[in-house]
Structure formats: structure tokens, C-alpha cells
N, C-alpha and C positions, 0 to 999 in steps of 0.2 A: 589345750587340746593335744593329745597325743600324737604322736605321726603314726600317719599313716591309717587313723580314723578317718568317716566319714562325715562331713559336717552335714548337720541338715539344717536348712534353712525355712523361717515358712513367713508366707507374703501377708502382711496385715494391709485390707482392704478398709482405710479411713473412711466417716462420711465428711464432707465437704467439709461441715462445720469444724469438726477438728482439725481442720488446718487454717484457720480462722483465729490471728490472735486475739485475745480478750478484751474486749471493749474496741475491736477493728472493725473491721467491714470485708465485704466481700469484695474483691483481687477483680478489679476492670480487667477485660478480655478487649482490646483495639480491635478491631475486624479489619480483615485483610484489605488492602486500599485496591479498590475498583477503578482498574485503566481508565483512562482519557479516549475516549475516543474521539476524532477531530472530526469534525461534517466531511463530507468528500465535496467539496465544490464544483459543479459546472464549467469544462475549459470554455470561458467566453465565446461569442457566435462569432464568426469572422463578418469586419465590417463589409457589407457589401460594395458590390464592387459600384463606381460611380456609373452612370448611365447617358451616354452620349444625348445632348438636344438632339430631335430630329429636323438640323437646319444644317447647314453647310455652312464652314467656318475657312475663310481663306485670305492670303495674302502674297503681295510680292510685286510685280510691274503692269497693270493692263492697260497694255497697249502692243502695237504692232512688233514683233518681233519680242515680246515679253513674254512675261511665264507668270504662274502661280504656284505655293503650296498650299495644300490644304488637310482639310479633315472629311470626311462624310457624317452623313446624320448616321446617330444610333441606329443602331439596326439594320443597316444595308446589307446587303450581299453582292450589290454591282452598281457602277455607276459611271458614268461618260460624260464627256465634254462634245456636243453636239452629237454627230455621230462614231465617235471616238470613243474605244472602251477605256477605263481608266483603270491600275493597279493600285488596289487598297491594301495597304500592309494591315499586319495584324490590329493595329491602334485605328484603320482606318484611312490614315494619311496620305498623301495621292501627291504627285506632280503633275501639272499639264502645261503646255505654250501656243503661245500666237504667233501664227505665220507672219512673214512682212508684209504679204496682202491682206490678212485678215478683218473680214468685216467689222463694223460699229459694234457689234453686239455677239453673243454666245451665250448657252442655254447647258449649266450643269444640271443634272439629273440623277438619281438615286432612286434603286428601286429595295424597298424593304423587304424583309421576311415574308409579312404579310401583304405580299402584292402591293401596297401603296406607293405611287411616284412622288419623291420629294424634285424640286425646280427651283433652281435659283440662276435667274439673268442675271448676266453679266453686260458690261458695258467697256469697247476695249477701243481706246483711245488710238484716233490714228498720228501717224508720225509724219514730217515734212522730211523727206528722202533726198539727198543730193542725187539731181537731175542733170545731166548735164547732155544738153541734144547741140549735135554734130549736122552739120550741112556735108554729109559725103554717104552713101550706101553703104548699106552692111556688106560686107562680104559674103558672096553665095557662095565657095568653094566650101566642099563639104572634106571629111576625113578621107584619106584616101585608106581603100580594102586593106595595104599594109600593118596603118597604123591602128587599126580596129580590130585586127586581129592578135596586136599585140595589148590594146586598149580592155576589151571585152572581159578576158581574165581577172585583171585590174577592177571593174568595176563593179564584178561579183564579188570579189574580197572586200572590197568597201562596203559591197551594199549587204554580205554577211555579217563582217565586225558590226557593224551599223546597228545590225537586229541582236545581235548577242547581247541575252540580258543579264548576268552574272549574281545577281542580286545583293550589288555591292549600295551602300546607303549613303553614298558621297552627295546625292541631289538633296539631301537633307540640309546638307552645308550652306555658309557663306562661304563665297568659292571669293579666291584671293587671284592676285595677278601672276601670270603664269612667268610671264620678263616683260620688263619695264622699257620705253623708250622711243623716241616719237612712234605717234603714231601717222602708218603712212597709205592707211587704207581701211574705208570704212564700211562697217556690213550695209547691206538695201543700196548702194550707191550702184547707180544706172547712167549707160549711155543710148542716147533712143538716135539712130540711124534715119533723118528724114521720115520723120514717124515712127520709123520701127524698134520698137526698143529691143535691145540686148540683152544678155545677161547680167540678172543683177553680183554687185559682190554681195559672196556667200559669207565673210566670217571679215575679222580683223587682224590688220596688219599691223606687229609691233616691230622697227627699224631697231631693233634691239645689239648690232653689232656683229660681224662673222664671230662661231663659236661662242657666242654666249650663252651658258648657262640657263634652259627654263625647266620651271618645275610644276608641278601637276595645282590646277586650282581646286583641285579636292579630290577626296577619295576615290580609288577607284581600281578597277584590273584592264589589263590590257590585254585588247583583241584585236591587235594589229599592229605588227612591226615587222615594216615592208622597208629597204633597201635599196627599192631603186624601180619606181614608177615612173610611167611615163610622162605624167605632170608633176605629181606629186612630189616627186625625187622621193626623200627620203620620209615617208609618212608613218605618223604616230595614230591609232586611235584609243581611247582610252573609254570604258563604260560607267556610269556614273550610278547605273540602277535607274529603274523605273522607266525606262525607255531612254533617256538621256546619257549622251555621251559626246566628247571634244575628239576633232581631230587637229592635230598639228603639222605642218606640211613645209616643205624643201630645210629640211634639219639637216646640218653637214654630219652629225653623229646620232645614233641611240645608245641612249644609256641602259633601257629595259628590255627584257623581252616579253615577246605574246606570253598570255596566264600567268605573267606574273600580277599580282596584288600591291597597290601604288596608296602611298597614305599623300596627305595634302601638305605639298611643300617641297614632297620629296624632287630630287632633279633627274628627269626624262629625256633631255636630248639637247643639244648644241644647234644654235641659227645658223644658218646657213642657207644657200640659193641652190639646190638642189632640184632637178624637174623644170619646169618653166617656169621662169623667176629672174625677174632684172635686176636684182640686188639683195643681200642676206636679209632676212626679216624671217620672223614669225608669222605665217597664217594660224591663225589658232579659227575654228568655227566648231560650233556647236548647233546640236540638233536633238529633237523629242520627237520620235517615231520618224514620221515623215516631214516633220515641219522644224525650217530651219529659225534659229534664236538670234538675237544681235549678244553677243559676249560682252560687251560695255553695261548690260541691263541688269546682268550677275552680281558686276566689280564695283566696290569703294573709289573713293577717288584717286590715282596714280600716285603713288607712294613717291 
């Protein structure tokens, strides 16, 4: 071809056949491969949740100056201990105690959703109390205007720490010994005056040593650290939740202060005779709402 001619070119349109070798076949065409689709599967149904029995489930000391924990029936929205309301946590689970007078018998209650009262009697074993009756009169001198006026202040801050609930879960615990070492005074123990009885003791005394070391029997924050009462000396209380809470009383030191947050074990204050007190010891006592507990009913055996 010349340069700079024009080539012409012209397109020859085969039928099939002639592109067919001789004595061949005709040329497989594969078709295009058709995706996978995967089924979409159902995310499984979440296992329902379990459904509390509607009975009351509890455990712990009943008897005089004892306590319970427990559960409530499915489905409550309130439930009490005679006429005592009770605080159900999210799960249901409830603290409550017996007074040291408390009668033979109590009546938990639960009322459900649908208006129905659930009841479960209890049965609360009474205790043989160290009695000890005196051939001499009580004393009738009362407080004098003085010391009541320094008294009064004092008893309100008690009797507020007392009610401050924090919503700390230490009453869930097994609560541990706070300090170790005779013990030199026991809760319910009564002196009766030619008949008249006295004041019982309130809580327990551990002869733990001036400056020894005690530490919190369970969880808890503190709503009270007082310096210098007039019985009390140097008074600890501590909130346990649920109404329950320990006070510790004539400490020669504190170690914590009020709002602070106390884990179990931790160390809270130094023995000491502090307030009216014949010699260094721990008072530890403990109480649920209004009703005082015996602190031996919590505790394992003395380490």
C-alpha cells in the first residue's frame, strides 16, 4: 500500500456456523454465577427474665435482738414487718430486726401489683438476758437544766445520723469483728432496782486495749464524727443501708470523717475511754430504724 493512501477496510458478518470447526460443536457459553445469598436469621429472643415465687424467702437469727435478710414475693411494690415499712431494693431484698423485747411472733406482709396481700409468720425465739436485781433504789436524781442543755444538741445529731440512709449495701454483708478482746459488756444485760428495772445495755463492749486499732464490720459511709460528747466522748457512726447502722463510742482517736465512704476492714478509730467510761474499751452497738440489735448475732466466732 502506498503512503499516504486510504485503507478501506470492510467488516465480514459470519453466521455462527462458520465459526464452528469441522466435525466440532458449538462453543459452551457458562452463565454468569448467581450470588449466594445467606438467609438473614432472627437475632434470638432474649431469655426471659426469671419470675420471683410469690412467697417470701429469708434468713439470718430470729430471736430477740436478731435480724433477718431477705427477699419479697414477685411482684410487690411494698412490704413490712408488722407495722414497719420495709425497703426493697431493685432485686427485692429487704433487711429487718428484733427488738430485745420483742414478742414470740411477727407477721411479714407484701402487697402486689394487683392489690393481693402475700403473709408469712414468723416465729422469734426469746433470749435468757443477764438479770442482775440489786437490793438498793434506783436513783431519782434527774439531769440537771445544765447538762441538758448541753445534752440536747448531742441527741439530735444522733438521732439524725441515726436516720441518714445513704444507700450504702454493707447490710448485705457478713460483717466481721470490728477489734478483738475480752469482752466486757454484754448487750440486753439489765440491772432491775428493788423491782425497777434500769437501763438495759445497749450494744457490746470489746476491753480491746487503750489505742487499739478498730475497723468497720462492713460497708458503709459515715454520718457522724463527733469529737467530744458528752457520754459518748469521741463517737463514730457509721450507715450500713437500709436502715441499719453501728455506732462506736469513747474512741481516743478518729481516723474518718462524716461523708466519707468506709469499705469492710477498713480502720475507723482508736479505743479509748472517752465521755463516761471506766476504762478503754470499745462500745460498738448497732440499730435498724428504731430497734436496737445485739452485735454478737452478726459475728462469727472471735478470731
Amino acid at each position: 500500500m502506498r503512503r499516504g493512501s486510504v485503507a478501506a477496510f470492510a467488516i465480514l458478518t459470519l453466521p455462527l456456523s462458520a465459526c464452528i470447526p469441522q466435525g466440532g460443536s458449538a462453543p459452551v457459553v457458562e452463565p454468569a454465577p448467581t450470588p449466594v445469598v445467606q438467609p438473614v436469621r432472627a437475632a434470638p429472643a432474649p431469655a426471659p427474665s426469671p419470675t420471683r415465687p410469690e412467697i417470701f424467702s429469708f434468713g439470718g437469727q430470729l430471736e430477740q435482738g436478731g435480724w433477718i435478710r431477705g427477699q419479697a414475693p414477685g411482684g410487690a411494690v411494698s412490704a413490712r414487718i408488722g407495722e414497719t415499712a420495709l425497703t426493697l431494693g431493685e432485686d427485692g431484698r429487704f433487711f429487718a430486726g428484733f427488738d430485745r423485747d420483742a414478742g414470740p411472733t411477727a407477721m411479714l406482709s407484701a402487697t402486689l401489683a394487683d392489690g393481693r396481700i402475700i403473709t408469712s409468720p414468723l416465729n422469734v425465739a426469746p433470749r435468757n438476758w443477764n438479770i442482775e436485781r440489786v437490793n438498793v433504789a434506783r436513783g431519782t436524781g434527774g439531769a440537771s437544766a445544765a447538762f441538758m442543755r448541753r445534752r440536747r444538741p448531742e441527741l439530735e445529731a444522733i438521732a439524725a445520723a441515726r436516720a441518714d440512709e445513704t444507700g450504702s449495701a454493707g447490710w448485705r454483708q457478713d460483717f466481721i469483728w470490728p477489734a478483738t478482746g475480752r469482752i466486757s459488756g454484754r448487750f440486753g444485760s439489765q440491772r432491775i432496782y428493788r423491782g425497777e428495772p434500769g437501763s438495759y445495755h445497749s450494744g457490746l463492749d470489746i476491753a480491746g486495749g487503750q489505742g487499739t486499732t478498730y475497723v468497720a464490720p462492713a460497708d458503709g459511709v459515715v454520718t457522724l464524727a463527733a469529737e467530744d460528747f458528752s457520754l459518748e466522748g469521741r463517737l463514730l457512726i457509721i450507715d450500713h443501708g437500709q436502715g441499719l447502722n453501728s455506732a462506736f463510742l469513747h474512741s481516743s482517736e478518729l481516723l474518718v470523717r462524716e461523708g466519707q465512704a468506709v469499705k469492710q476492714g477498713q480502720p475507723l478509730g482508736r479505743i479509748g475511754a472517752t465521755g463516761r467510761a471506766t476504762g478503754p474499751h470499745l462500745h460498738w452497738s448497732i440499730k435498724w430504724r428504731d430497734t436496737r440489735l445485739d452485735p454478737l448475732l452478726f459475728l462469727p466466732p472471735m478470731p
